[in-house]
N, C-alpha and C positions, 0 to 999 in steps of 0.2 A: 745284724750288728754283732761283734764281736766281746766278749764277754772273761773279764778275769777272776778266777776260780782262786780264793784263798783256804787250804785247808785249817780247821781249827777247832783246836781242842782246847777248852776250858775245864780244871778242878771246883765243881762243884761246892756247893756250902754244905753237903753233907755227905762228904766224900770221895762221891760216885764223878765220872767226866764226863761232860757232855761232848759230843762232837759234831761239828757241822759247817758248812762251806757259806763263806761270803759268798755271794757274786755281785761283782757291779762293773759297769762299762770298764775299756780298759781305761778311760783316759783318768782314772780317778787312783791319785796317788795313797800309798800304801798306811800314810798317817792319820787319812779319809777311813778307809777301810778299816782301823782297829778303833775310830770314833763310832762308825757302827754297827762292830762288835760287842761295843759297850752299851748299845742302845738297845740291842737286842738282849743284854744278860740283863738287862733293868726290865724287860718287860716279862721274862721268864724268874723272875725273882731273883736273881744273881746278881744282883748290884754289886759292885765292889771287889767282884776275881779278879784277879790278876788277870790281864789282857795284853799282849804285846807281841815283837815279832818273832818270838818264842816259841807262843801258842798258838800264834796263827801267821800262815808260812803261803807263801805265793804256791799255787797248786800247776796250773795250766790255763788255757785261755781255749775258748771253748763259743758255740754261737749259739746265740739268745733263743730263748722259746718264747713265746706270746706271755706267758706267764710272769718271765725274768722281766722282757719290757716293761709291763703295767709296774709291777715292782719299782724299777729304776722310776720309771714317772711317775708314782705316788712317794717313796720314800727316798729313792736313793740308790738303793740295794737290793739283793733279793738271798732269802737265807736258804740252805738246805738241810734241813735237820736231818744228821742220822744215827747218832745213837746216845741215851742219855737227856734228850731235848726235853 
Protein backbone atom coordinates (compact mmCIF):
# COMPACT_ATOMS: atom_id res chain seq x y z
CA UNK A 1 0.00 0.00 0.00
CA UNK A 2 1.20 3.33 -0.81
CA UNK A 3 1.52 5.77 1.77
CA UNK A 4 1.42 9.97 1.93
CA UNK A 5 4.13 11.50 4.11
CA UNK A 6 3.27 15.00 5.57
CA UNK A 7 6.18 16.88 7.08
CA UNK A 8 5.18 18.97 10.22
CA UNK A 9 6.29 21.11 12.46
CA UNK A 10 4.27 22.47 15.26
CA UNK A 11 5.50 25.65 17.91
CA UNK A 12 5.13 24.20 21.14
CA UNK A 13 3.26 25.82 24.40
CA UNK A 14 6.44 26.17 25.77
CA UNK A 15 8.43 27.39 23.11
CA UNK A 16 10.36 24.52 21.93
CA UNK A 17 8.98 22.71 18.15
CA UNK A 18 7.89 19.71 17.80
CA UNK A 19 8.43 17.81 14.58
CA UNK A 20 6.93 14.89 13.15
CA UNK A 21 5.34 13.18 9.79
CA UNK A 22 1.76 12.29 9.25
CA UNK A 23 1.41 9.33 7.31
CA UNK A 24 -1.82 8.18 6.10
CA UNK A 25 -3.05 6.17 2.82
CA UNK A 26 -2.81 8.49 -0.06
CA UNK A 27 -6.46 8.67 -0.80
CA UNK A 28 -7.00 10.69 2.22
CA UNK A 29 -7.23 14.47 1.55
CA UNK A 30 -5.10 17.09 2.95
CA UNK A 31 -7.97 18.85 5.29
CA UNK A 32 -8.23 14.95 6.81
CA UNK A 33 -4.61 15.05 7.47
CA UNK A 34 -4.34 18.45 9.61
CA UNK A 35 -7.86 17.09 11.52
CA UNK A 36 -5.34 14.46 12.72
CA UNK A 37 -2.59 16.64 13.34
CA UNK A 38 -4.79 18.11 15.75
CA UNK A 39 -5.70 14.92 17.29
CA UNK A 40 -2.38 14.10 17.86
CA UNK A 41 -1.35 17.68 19.69
CA UNK A 42 -4.38 17.02 22.04
CA UNK A 43 -3.06 13.89 23.08
CA UNK A 44 0.52 15.11 23.66
CA UNK A 45 -0.93 18.15 25.58
CA UNK A 46 -0.71 20.68 22.64
CA UNK A 47 -4.25 21.47 22.17
CA UNK A 48 -4.86 24.62 20.51
CA UNK A 49 -1.14 25.27 18.22
CA UNK A 50 -1.73 26.56 15.43
CA UNK A 51 -1.90 23.53 12.81
CA UNK A 52 -2.40 24.26 9.14
CA UNK A 53 -0.83 23.82 5.70
CA UNK A 54 1.93 26.10 6.94
CA UNK A 55 3.06 23.64 9.41
CA UNK A 56 2.54 20.81 7.94
CA UNK A 57 3.47 20.42 4.24
CA UNK A 58 3.01 17.20 1.81
CA UNK A 59 6.46 15.47 2.13
CA UNK A 60 6.52 12.39 -0.32
CA UNK A 61 4.64 9.11 -0.72
CA UNK A 62 6.29 6.32 0.43
CA UNK A 63 5.11 2.26 1.17
CA UNK A 64 3.41 1.15 4.09
CA UNK A 65 5.18 -1.06 6.86
CA UNK A 66 3.08 -3.44 8.85
CA UNK A 67 3.17 -0.85 11.62
CA UNK A 68 1.67 2.23 9.36
CA UNK A 69 -1.11 -0.50 8.36
CA UNK A 70 -2.37 -1.36 11.91
CA UNK A 71 -2.20 2.56 12.45
CA UNK A 72 -4.43 3.41 9.45
CA UNK A 73 -6.88 0.55 10.75
CA UNK A 74 -7.08 1.50 14.28
CA UNK A 75 -6.97 5.41 13.81
CA UNK A 76 -6.65 6.74 10.64
CA UNK A 77 -3.12 7.68 10.52
CA UNK A 78 0.15 6.81 11.63
CA UNK A 79 2.58 9.59 13.34
CA UNK A 80 6.46 9.68 13.18
CA UNK A 81 7.91 11.51 15.98
CA UNK A 82 11.21 13.13 15.41
CA UNK A 83 12.16 15.88 17.34
CA UNK A 84 10.51 17.66 20.25
CA UNK A 85 7.54 14.80 20.50
Amino acid sequence: MQAAVYDTYVHKKNGGIMHFDIVVPVSIKENKVLEFGKEYLVLKDQAGQPISSKECRFCHIEQTTEVMERSFEKKGYHIIEMEGC
